[in-house]
C-alpha positions, 0 to 999 in steps of 0.5 A, spaced: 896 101 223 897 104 216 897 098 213 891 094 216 886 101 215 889 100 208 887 093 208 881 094 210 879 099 205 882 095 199 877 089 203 871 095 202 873 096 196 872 089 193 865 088 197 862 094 194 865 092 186 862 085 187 856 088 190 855 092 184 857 087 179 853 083 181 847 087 181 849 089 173 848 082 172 842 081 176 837 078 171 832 075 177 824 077 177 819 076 182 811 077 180 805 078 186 798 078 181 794 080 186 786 080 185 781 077 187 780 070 187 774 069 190 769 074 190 765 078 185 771 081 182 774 074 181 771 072 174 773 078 171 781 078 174 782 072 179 786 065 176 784 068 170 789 075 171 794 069 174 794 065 168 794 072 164 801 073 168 804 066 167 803 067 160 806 073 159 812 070 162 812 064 157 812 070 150 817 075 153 823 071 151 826 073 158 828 066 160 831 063 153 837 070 155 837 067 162 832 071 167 829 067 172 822 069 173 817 067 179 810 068 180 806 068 186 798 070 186 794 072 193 787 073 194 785 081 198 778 079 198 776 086 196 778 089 203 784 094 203 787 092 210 788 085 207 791 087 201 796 091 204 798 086 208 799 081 203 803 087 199 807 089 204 808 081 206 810 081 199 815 086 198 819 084 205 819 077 206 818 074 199 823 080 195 817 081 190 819 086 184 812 088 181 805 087 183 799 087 178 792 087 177 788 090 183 781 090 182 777 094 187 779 101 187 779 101 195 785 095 194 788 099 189 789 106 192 791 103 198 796 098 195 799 104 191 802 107 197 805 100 199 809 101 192 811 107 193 813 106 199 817 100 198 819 103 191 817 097 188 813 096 182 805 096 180 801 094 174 794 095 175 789 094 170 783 091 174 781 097 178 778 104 175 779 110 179 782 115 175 785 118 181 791 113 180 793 117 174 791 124 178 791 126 184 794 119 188 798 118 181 806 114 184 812 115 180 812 107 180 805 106 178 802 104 171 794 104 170 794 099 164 786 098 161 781 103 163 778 107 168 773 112 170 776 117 166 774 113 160 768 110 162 765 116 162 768 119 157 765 114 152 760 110 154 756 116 158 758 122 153 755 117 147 748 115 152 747 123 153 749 125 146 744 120 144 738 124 148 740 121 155 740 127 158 737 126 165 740 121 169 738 116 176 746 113 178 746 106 182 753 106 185 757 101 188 759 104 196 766 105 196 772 108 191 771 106 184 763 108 185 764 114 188 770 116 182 765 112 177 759 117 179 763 123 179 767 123 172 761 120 170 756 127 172 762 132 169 761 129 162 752 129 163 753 137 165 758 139 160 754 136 155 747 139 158 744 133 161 742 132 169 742 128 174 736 127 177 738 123 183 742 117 185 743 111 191 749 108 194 748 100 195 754 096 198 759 092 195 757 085 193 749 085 195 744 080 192 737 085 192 737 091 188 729 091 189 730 097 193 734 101 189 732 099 182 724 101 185 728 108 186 731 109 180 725 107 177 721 112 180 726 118 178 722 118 171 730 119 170 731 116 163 738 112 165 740 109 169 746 109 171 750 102 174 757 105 177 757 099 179 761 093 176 762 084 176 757 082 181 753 087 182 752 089 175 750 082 174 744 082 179 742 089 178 740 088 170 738 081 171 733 084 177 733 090 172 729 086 167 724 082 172 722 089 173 721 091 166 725 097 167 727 097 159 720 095 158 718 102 160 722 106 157 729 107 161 735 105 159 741 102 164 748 104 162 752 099 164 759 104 165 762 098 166 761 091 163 765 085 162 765 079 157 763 075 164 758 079 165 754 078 159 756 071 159 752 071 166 747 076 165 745 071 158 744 075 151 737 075 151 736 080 158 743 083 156 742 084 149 742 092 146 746 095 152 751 099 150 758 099 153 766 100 152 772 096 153 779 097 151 781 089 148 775 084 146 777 077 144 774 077 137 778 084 135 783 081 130 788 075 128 792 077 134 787 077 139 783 070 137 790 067 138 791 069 145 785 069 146 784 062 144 791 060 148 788 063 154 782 059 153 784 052 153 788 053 159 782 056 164 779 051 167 771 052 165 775 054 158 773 062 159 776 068 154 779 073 156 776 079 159 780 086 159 782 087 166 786 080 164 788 081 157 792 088 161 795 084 166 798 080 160 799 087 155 803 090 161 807 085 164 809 083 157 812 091 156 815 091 164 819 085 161 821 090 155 823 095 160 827 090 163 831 088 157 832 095 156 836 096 162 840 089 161 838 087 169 833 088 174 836 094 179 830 093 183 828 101 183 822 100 182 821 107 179 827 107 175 824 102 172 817 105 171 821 111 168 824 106 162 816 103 161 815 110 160 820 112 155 819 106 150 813 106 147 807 101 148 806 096 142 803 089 144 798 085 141 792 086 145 792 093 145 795 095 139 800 102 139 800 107 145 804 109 151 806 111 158 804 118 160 808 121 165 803 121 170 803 113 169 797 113 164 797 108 158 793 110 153 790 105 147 783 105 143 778 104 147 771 100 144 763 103 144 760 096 143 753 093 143 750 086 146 748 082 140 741 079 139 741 071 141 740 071 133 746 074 131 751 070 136 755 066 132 758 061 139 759 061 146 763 067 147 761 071 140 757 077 144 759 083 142 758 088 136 763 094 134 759 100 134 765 106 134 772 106 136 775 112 141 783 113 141 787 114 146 789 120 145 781 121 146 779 116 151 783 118 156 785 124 161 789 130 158 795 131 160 793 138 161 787 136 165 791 131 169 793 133 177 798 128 178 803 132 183 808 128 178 807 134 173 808 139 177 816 137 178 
């Protein structure tokens, strides 16, 4: 008996030891870019953000040291149950280490409690709510790009300290909206503006008239488009076909892509003030990028920021990963190794990962060229203020995040 438990133990022994031997040397990823592939959101992040992921695959390196590295891509379709589905399919059936990308914030929050449950990984660099960072952060989340946050803080402080001190908002019906509006209405009060009124239109809606004849009506001098991809489109086209600008108001687009000003066309987008984190033309660095991404997508789009961070934060999870020398497949010790090296990319320049999950990096006021300014097809933009990161994003000290509590 003695020597069969013996036997036994030494066989236990052996199993373990191989098992922890072969997860040292575990060099396997799999990558889930989930977005929206087809909507209204699907310009901005969709095939664009996967081909984005792909790339990011290429420059890491990874592969030439013997990493194996899948993708995968699926389509939420801007609705939380089927983005959890996908998510939850994902990580149980098909092993998936990291999810990226997310846009619509609804989709975001929800997704973020499947990784947490499933102690996975999430880059999210498609959706804005701030409450990703602060109250519903996750030690194994990581905002990448932007968020309402910073969108506020830049593009609405700069509009009120300008004179915009009244405004009207037009809000997509649903998280990103409702975060959008609110951070947006603190900064307007804290400089010593006021919002005069708002309307709530849903997602994805091809008539703004309703909305737009309120706005105007308000007398507000801004209007306040919390809103983003196809609704901002719609609601500045039906903008100008009201001659809102005309008579004296001014939209605030809180969020604009370079797709949407490609839609929109320069001579009705022309003057609208905004901010971004990454545009193509910035630098030499992201010409090149810009230019590689360009000749691979199909209708030879450049690269908006939601995509440029689905890149920018793969690329430094693969630095993480090459850190720790193999993939525990604990997604948050992972993240905390994210967090430990600081972020330099050639996209966003230098910044790191707060504890709470937060990137910080400069963020960009810009304003739509003139036609007569645009040198080419995709030359829309023209630098008006830099904001860093330290600046353009929630203090620390401000943030309620639970993880900052511990």
């Amino acid at each position: 008996m003695r020597h069969t438990i013996s036997a036994l133990l030494l066989g236990t022994a052996l199993t373990l030891a191989s098992a922890s031997l072969a997860s040292a040397d575990d060099k396997t990823v799999k990558i889930g870019a989930l977005s929206d592939q087809s909507g209204l959101y699907a310009d901005l992040g969709g095939p664009g953000s996967t081909l984005a992921a792909q790339m990011a695959i290429e420059d890491s390196g990874l592969k030439a040291k013997g990493w194996t590295i899948d993708l995968i891509s699926g389509d939420h379709q801007n609705k939380p149950d089927i983005g959890t589905t996908i998510a939850r399919q994902w990580f149980d059936v098909d092993k998936v280490d990291v999810v990226v990308d997310v846009p619509n914030s609804g989709v975001a929050l929800a997704v973020n409690n499947v990784v947490k449950e499933k102690n996975g990984v999430y880059i999210n660099s498609g959706a804005a709510t701030s409450d990703l960072t602060n109250a519903q952060c996750s030690p194994n989340t990581v905002h990448w790009t932007y968020d309402t946050y910073m969108l506020a803080h830049t593009t609405g402080q700069a509009l009120v300290k300008a004179g915009g001190d009244t405004w009207f908002f037009l809000t997509a019906d649903y998280a990103f909206g409702a975060a959008l509006e609110r951070d947006t209405t603190a900064v307007i009060t804290a400089n010593g503006g006021k919002v005069v009124g708002g309307v709530k239109h849903p997602l994805n809606t091809s008539d703004f008239s309703s909305f737009l004849l309120q706005a105007q009506s308000s007398k507000a001098k801004i209007i306040g488009l919390a809103n983003a991809g196809g609704d901002t489109t719609n609601s500045i086209k039906q903008a100008a076909e009201f001659g809102i600008v005309k008579g004296g108001q001014k939209l605030a687009a809180l969020l604009l892509f370079l797709t949407d000003v490609k839609a929109i066309g320069l001579e009705t987008a022309q003057g609208l003030n905004f901010t971004e984190t990454f545009y193509w033309d910035m630098n030499d660095q992201t010409r090149a990028f810009s230019k590689r991404f360009s000749e691979k997508m199909k209708n030879g789009a450049m690269p908006t920021m939601v995509q440029a961070g689905v890149y920018s934060g793969l690329l430094h999870y693969f630095k993480a990963l090459d850190a720790l020398g193999s993939n525990p497949h604990d997604g948050v010790k992972v993240v905390d190794k994210m967090k430990s090296i600081p972020t330099d990319d050639p996209l966003f320049g230098k910044g790191e990962v707060q504890a709470n999950g937060r990137v910080t990096h400069n963020a960009y006021l810009f304003e739509v060229k003139k036609p007569s300014e645009s040198k080419g097809p995709w030359d829309f933009y023209k630098l008006v203020g830099t904001v860093s990161g330290d600046q353009a994003f929630t203090p620390l000290a401000q943030s309620t995040c639970p993880l900052l509590k511990k």
